[in-house]
N, C-alpha and C positions, 0 to 999 in steps of 0.2 A: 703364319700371320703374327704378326709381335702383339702382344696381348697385355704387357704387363702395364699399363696406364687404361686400357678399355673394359669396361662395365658392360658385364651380360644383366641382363632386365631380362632374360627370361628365365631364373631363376631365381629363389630366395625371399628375401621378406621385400614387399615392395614400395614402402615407403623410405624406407633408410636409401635404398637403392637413388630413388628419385634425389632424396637430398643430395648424396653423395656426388651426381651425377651433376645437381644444378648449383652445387657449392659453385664452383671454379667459374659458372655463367656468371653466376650473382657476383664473384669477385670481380669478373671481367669485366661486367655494366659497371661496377665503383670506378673503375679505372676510365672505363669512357666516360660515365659521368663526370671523374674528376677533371678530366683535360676538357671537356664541353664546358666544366665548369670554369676551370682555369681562364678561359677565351673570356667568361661573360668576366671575370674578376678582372681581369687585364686591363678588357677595353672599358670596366664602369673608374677603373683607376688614372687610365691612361688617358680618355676620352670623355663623350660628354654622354647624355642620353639619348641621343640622336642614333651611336654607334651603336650604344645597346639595342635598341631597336630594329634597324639593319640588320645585325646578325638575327636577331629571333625571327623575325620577318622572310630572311632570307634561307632558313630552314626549308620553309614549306617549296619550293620550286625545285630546290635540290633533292627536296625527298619526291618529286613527281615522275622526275628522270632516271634516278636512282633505283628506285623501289621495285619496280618490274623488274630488275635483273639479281635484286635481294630474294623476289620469288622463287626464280630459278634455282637462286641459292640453300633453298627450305625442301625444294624438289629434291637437290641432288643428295640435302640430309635425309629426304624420306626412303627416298630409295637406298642407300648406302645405307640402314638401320634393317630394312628387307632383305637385301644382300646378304649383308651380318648374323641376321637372325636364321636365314636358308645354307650359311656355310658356302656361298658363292664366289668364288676368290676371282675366276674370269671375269663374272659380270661388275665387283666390285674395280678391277684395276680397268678396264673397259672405258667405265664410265669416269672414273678418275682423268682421264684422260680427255676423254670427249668434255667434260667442263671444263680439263684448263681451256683448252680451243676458244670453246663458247664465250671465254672471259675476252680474250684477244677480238674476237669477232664483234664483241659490244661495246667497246673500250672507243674506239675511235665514232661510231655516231653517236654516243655517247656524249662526247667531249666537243661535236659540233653542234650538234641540236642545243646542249645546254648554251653556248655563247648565243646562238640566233634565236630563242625561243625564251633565254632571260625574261627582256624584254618585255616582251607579250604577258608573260607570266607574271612579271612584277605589276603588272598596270594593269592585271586583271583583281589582283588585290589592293586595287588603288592606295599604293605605296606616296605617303606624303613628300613632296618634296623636298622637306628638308631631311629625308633618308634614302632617297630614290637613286643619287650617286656611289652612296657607301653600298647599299643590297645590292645593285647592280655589280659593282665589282667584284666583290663577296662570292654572288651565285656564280659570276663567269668562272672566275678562279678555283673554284670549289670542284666543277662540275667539269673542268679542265682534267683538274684530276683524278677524277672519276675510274679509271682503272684500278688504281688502288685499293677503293673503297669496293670493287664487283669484286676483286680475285681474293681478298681477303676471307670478304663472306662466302664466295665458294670454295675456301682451301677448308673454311669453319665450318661448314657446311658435312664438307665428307668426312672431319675426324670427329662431327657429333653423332653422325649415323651408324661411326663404326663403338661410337661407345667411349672417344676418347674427349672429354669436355677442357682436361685440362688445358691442351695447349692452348686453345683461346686467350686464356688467364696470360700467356706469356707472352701470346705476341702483342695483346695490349699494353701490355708491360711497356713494351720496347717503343706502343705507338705513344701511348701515356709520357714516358720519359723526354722523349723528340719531341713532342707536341709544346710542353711548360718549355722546355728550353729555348725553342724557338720564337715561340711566345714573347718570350723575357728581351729575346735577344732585337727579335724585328719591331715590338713594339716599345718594349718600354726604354729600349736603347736608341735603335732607329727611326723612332718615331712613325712607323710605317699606316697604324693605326688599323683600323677593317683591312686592309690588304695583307698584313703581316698576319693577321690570326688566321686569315683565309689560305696564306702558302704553309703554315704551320701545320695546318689541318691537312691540307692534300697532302702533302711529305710524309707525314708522321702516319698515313695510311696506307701509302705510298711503302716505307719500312716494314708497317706490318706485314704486307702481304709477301714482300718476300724473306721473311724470317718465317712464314708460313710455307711457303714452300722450301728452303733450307730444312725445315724440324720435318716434314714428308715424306724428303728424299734420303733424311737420315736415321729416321724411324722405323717409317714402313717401306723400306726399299722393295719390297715384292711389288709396289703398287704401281713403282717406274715411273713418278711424276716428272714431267720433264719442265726446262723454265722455259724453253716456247714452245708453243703450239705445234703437237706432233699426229696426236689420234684424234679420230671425228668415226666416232661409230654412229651410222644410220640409227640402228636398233635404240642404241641407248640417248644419243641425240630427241627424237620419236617419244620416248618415256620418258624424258626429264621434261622435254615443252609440255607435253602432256598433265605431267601433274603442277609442273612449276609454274607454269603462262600461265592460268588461271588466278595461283596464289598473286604472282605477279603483277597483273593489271590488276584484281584488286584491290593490292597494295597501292599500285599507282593513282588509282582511282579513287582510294582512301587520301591519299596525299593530296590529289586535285578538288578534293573534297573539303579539305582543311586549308585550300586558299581559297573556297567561299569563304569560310567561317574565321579566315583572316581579313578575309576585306571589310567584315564587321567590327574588326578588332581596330583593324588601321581608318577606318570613319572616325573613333572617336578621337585621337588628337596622338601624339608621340609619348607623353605620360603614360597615357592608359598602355599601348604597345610596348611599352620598358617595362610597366609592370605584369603584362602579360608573360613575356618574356623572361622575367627575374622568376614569376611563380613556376616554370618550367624545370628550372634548376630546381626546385625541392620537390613539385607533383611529379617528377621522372625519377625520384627515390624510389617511391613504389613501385615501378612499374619493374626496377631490377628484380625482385622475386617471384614478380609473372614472366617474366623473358626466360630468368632460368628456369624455373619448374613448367611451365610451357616447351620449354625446349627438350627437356625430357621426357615429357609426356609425350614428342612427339616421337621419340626413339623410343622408348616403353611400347608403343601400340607398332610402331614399325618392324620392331625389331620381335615381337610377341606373334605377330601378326604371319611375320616371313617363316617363323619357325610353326606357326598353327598351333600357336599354343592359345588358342581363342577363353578358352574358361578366365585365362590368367589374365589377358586382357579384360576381361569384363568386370575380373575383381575389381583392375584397376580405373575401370572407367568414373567410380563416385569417388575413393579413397583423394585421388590427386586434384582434381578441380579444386573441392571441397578444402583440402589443406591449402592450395593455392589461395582460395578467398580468406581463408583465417588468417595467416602469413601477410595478403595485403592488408588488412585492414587492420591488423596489430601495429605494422610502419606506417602506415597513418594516422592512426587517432598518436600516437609518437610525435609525428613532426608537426602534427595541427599542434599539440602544447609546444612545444618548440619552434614553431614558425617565426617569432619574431627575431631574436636575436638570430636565426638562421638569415633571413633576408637581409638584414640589416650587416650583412655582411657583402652586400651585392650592390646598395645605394643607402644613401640615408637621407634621399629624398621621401617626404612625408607623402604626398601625393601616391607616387611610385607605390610605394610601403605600402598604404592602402590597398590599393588594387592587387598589389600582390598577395597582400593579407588573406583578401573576400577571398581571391583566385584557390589560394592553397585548403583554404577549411572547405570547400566545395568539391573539389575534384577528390580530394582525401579521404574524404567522406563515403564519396562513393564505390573508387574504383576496385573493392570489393569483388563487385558485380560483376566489372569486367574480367577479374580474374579468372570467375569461374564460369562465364563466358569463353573465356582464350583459352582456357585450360581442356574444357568438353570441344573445343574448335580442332585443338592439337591432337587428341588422340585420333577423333575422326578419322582427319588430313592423315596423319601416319597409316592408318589402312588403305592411301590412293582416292578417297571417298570425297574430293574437295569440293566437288560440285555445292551443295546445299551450304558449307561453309561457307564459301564465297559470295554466293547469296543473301545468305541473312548479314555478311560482312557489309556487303552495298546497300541492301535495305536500312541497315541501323546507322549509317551515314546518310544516305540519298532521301530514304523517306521519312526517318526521324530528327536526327540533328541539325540536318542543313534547316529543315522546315520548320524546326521550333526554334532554332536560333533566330532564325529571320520574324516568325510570326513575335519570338520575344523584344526582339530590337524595336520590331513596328508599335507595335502595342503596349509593351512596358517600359525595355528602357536596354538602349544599347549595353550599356555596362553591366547585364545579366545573365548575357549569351553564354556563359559556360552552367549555367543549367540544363541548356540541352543536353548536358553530357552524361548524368545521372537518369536522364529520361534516354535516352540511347542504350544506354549502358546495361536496364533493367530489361528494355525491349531486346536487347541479344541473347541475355541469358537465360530467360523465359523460352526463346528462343530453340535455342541449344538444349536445353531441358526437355523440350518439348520429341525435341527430334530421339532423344536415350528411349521416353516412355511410349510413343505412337509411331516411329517408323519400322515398320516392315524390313527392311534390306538389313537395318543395323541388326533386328533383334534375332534373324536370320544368322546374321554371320557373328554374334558372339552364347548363341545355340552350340554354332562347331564344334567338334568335342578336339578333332585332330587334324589339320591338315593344311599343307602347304600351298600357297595360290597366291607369293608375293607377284607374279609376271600380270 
């Protein structure tokens, strides 16, 4: 097994480990942020605030269709990190295979559902009319190319579970590069407008994914990645839906859950929705340091887990969250002083500004909480454990925010509802807290002194 870029997490000091592991993530979210960012710079230059709109708007549909197959993508890291940790070379090339499959088999209804379920979706977030053509097009186009975006995250997927974070870093690279270019070319040249940012984005994921497989088949060739679809193991097909479907509709459901709490956004006028949208571009700062140190948490517990190294798991069960939470909220109270001439780089409508303003000291403020929420969520999930995950995932949308955002719009004042997010946020981690100190099963299995039980 070619080793020289992958990270054993079960051994050695475990925080350097983490960092090292989640550097290259945290590089890689710069890189998506920047071209995410790129799209909103483009079209507030290009365009009016209408199009700004559209795009932020037209996130939430495409993460509805999308995100269940991002699940599977977290599965097949979980297991590939179990694999790794049990020295399983069959089951790791196996499953290697059985996901590229699974990418090709989701790709196409994928790509129909998103144009006939647009619609529906868009007008379930009562999309204002004068953006209801541009999001429209946007999610069709988006969601068209949606292959690109699944096979990406599951090529990412199997070289984070084997311990290798870097290549992410490169293939964004390459999607980052294609994306501004195209950008430049379809919109600010062709005038193309939301439709050019929208083929930029599918291309440019479209690239990643197969420069992710190119570095695969050139890296780890024992693993025999092929570009089409050649293996479909029952067994490991079976253990991927198994732990992934869950993440997955969660995800999905998370998403479907955030165009309630968009059609609160889109009541109050195309203003408020630009500035919603602009503060996204800097409240998603943060969230880069939870994604990577999340993401290695989740290989840490998998990859600890497969080898039955339980003690060393359990060290790491406070050490990581816990740095997780200081880490976010060190870039946030950062770009809360910095918020404005950051915005003001996206519109220099004053209205806008405002809203974006409120939007950033609040989410910034809090998202702390969810770090060390996501962070106890991730090592869980890497023992196979996702059930209770999943759970308090949908509770702390379904019965906390969706419900205090509503009861806040009713009763206070629409333009508040991102309070629910710090009232969500503490409810998860409490949460998750609760589940380290009173469950049974957990305290059971980081008891284990030694033993192997990734299957």
């Amino acid at each position: 097994m070619n080793t020289h870029k992958k990270i054993d997490m079960t051994k050695g000091a475990i925080m350097p480990a983490i960092m090292i592991f989640a550097l290259p993530i945290i590089l890689s979210n710069i890189l998506q942020y920047l071209y995410t960012t790129v799209d909103t710079l483009v079209i507030s230059h290009f365009c009016d605030h209408t199009a700004i709109a559209a795009v932020g708007t037209s996130a939430q549909p495409v993460e509805v269709l999308v995100c269940i197959f991002l699940g599977i993508g977290t599965g097949v890291s979980i297991l590939m990190s179990q694999y790794a940790g049990a020295g399983d070379k069959n089951s790791i090339k196996r499953l290697c295979g059985t996901s590229n499959t699974f990418v090709y088999i989701c790709a196409l209804p994928v790509s129909v559902l998103g144009f006939f379920l647009a619609p529906l979706l868009l007008k379930i977030m009562d999309v204002p009319e004068d953006v209801w053509e541009q999001a429209l097009l946007y999610t069709r186009i988006v969601l068209f190319g949606a292959v690109g975006n699944i096979g990406y995250n599951m090529n990412a997927g199997i070289l984070r579970g084997m311990g290798d974070s870097r290549a992410s870093l490169y293939f964004l690279f390459v999607s980052c590069i294609v994306n501004i270019a195209l950008d430049v070319v379809l919109v600010a040249f062709f005038k193309l407008g939301v439709c050019g940012v929208a083929v930029a984005t599918s291309i440019a994921m479209f690239f990643s994914w197969i420069v992710s497989i190119i570095y695969i088949r050139r890296k780890y060739k024992e693993i025999e990645l092929t570009y089409l679809p050649k293996v479909l193991d029952g067994k490991q097909l079976k253990r991927l839906i198994f732990l992934g479907l869950p993440i997955g509709l969660n995800n999905s459901l998370f998403s479907f859950g955030h165009l309630a709490l968009q059609k609160l956004v889109n009541e109050q006028h195309s203003l408020f929705m630009a500035g919603w949208s602009v503060s996204g571009r800097v409240t998603g700062i943060a969230n880069m340091a939870i994604t990577g140190i999340s993401a290695a948490a989740t290989t840490y517990s998998g990859q600890n887990y497969g080898a039955g190294e339980m003690e060393r798991l359990r060290k790491g069960q406070i050490s990581i969250p816990l740095s997780s939470g200081l880490i976010t909220l060190g870039f946030g109270l950062i770009f809360i002083l910095l918020r404005e001439p950051i915005l003001k780089i996206f519109t220099d409508d004053p209205q806008v500004l405002t809203y974006a303003g409120i939007n950033v000291c609040i989410m910034l403020s809090c998202q702390w909480m969810y770090a060390v929420f996501n962070g106890i969520s991730c090592i869980i999930n890497g023992t196979g454990r996702v059930k209770y995950t999943t759970l308090v995932n949908l509770l702390m949308l379904w019965a906390v925010r969706i419900p205090s955002a509503y009861l806040i719009a009713r009763f206070i004042d629409g333009k508040k509802i991102m309070y629910s997010f710090p009232i969500s946020f503490a409810f998860g981690m409490f949460c998750m807290i609760a589940y380290y100190i009173f469950s049974p099963s957990w305290k059971r299995l980081t008891e284990i002194k030694k033993e192997v039980k990734y299957g």
